[in-house]
VOTIGU-5842 format. One record per residue (C-alpha): y, x, z; residue in three letters. Coordinates in steps of 0.5 Angstrom, whole numbers, padded with zeros to 4 digits, always signed. Example, Ala and Ser with C-alpha at 12.3 -4.5 7.8 and 13.67 -1.06 7.14 Angstrom:
VOTIGU-5842
-0009+0025+0016ALA-0002+0027+0014SER
This chain:
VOTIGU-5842
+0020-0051-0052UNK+0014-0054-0047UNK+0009-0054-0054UNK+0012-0045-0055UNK+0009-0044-0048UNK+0004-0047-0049UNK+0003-0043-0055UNK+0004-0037-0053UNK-0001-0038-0046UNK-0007-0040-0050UNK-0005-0032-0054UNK-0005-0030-0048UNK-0012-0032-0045UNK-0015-0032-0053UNK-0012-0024-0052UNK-0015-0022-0044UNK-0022-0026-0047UNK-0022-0021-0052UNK-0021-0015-0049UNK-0026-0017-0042UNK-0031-0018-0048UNK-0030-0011-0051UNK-0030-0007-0045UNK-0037-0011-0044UNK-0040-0010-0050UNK-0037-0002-0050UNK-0041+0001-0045UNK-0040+0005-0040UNK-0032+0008-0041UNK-0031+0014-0043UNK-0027+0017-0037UNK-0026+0026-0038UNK-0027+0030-0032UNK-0023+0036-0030UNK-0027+0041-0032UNK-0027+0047-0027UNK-0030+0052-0030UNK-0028+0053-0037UNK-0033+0058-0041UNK-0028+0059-0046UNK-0034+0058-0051UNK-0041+0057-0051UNK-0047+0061-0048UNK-0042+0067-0047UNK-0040+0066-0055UNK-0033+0066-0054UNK-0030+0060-0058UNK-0027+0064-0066UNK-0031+0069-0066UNK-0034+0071-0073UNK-0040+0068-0074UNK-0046+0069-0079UNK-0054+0070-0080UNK-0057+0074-0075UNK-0063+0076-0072UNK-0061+0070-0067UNK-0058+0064-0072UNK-0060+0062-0078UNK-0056+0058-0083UNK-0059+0051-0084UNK-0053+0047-0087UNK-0047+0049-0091UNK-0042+0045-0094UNK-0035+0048-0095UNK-0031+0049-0090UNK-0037+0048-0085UNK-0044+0051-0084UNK-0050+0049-0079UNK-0054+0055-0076UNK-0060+0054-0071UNK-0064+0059-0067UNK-0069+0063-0070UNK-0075+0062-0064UNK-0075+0055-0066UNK-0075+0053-0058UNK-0067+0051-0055UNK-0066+0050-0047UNK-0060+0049-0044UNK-0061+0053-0038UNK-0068+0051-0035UNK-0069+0045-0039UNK-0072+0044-0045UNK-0068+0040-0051UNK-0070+0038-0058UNK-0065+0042-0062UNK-0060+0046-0061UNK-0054+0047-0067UNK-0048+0052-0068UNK-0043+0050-0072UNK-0036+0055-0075UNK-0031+0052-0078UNK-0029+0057-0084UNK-0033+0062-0081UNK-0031+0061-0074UNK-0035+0059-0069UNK-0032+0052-0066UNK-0038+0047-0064UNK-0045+0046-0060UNK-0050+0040-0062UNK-0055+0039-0057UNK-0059+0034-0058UNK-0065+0032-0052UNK-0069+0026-0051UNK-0073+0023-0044UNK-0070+0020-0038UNK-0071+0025-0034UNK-0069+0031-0038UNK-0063+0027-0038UNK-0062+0028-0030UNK-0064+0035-0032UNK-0059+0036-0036UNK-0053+0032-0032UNK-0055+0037-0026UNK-0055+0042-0030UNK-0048+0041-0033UNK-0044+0039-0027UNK-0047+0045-0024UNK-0042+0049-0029UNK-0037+0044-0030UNK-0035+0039-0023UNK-0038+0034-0021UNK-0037+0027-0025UNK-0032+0022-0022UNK-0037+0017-0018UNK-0032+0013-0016UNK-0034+0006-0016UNK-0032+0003-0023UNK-0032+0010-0026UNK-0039+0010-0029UNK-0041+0003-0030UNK-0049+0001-0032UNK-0050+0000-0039UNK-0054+0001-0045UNK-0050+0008-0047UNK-0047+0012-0042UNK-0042+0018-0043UNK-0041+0024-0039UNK-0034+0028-0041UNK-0032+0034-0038UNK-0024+0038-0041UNK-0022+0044-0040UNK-0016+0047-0043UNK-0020+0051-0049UNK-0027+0047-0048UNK-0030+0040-0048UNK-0036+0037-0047UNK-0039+0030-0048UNK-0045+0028-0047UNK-0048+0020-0049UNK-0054+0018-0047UNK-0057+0011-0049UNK-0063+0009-0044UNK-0066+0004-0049UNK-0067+0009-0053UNK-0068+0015-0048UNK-0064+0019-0053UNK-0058+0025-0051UNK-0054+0028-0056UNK-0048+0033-0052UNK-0042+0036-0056UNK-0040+0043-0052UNK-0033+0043-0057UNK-0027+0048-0058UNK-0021+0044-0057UNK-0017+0048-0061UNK-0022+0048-0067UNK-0024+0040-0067UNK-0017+0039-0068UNK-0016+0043-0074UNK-0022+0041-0077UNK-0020+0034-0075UNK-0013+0036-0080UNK-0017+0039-0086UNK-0022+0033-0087UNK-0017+0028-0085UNK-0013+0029-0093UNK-0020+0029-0095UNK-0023+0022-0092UNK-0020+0017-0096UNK
């Protein structure tokens, strides 16, 4: 009897050391915002709507089911700020994703401004946003998600402005697909 509670403490305290070392190793964790603005799309781009190459887009990547468009001007910005690159994507010709990709520490703080600015602040209670070297940022909406990861080392970001709806039924045709 004594040697099974002994057993079964040694599990206990080999099980807690492991989940502390996972939330260390993880990062900052990922906790969504209310959002309290849901755009319901993108840019004024309502998220379903039929999407093709225009005088605006064009297409960079095709495959199946899936196709990339960029900005034909070559030069993307989320509101005021500057960002790398900036890809649409439809999901059987229906528009349901934004990529934004930027890099730099200040273009980081830039755009964090910028997204709290339309979506709500973030949640700063202590023990909400921890430091580490990759930082996630999520606002949810009922139609609309934005995630932000920023890693410091490498100064990157990359943001998904997502439809809720969309992600889920691109997630169900490519799941029986996966394996």
């Amino acid at each position: 009897m004594l040697r099974r509670f002994y057993f079964y403490l040694r599990v206990c305290c080999v099980s807690l050391v492991c989940l502390f070392f996972s939330l260390i190793l993880q990062g900052a964790p990922a906790s969504a915002v209310p959002m309290q603005n849901d755009p319901n799309g993108f840019e004024g781009i309502p998220w379903g709507a039929s999407f093709s190459e225009t005088d605006i887009f064009v297409k960079v990547e095709d495959i199946g089911r899936s196709q990339t468009y960029e900005l034909r001007t070559g030069s993307s910005s989320l509101g005021a700020v500057t960002v790398d690159s900036m890809r649409f994507v439809t999901s059987e010709g229906k528009f349901a994703r934004v990529i934004v990709r930027y890099q730099g520490s200040v273009t980081h703080d830039r755009i964090l401004a910028y997204l709290q600015s339309l979506y709500g602040p973030l949640d700063r209670t202590p023990g909400q946003i921890a430091g580490g070297p990759i930082k996630f940022f999520s606002w949810t909406g009922f139609e609309t998600d934005v995630n932000l990861r920023y890693e410091a080392g490498t100064d990157r970001g990359i943001i998904f402005f997502e439809s809720q709806d969309l992600r889920r039924k691109m997630t169900e045709s490519n799941s029986a697909t996966v394996f």
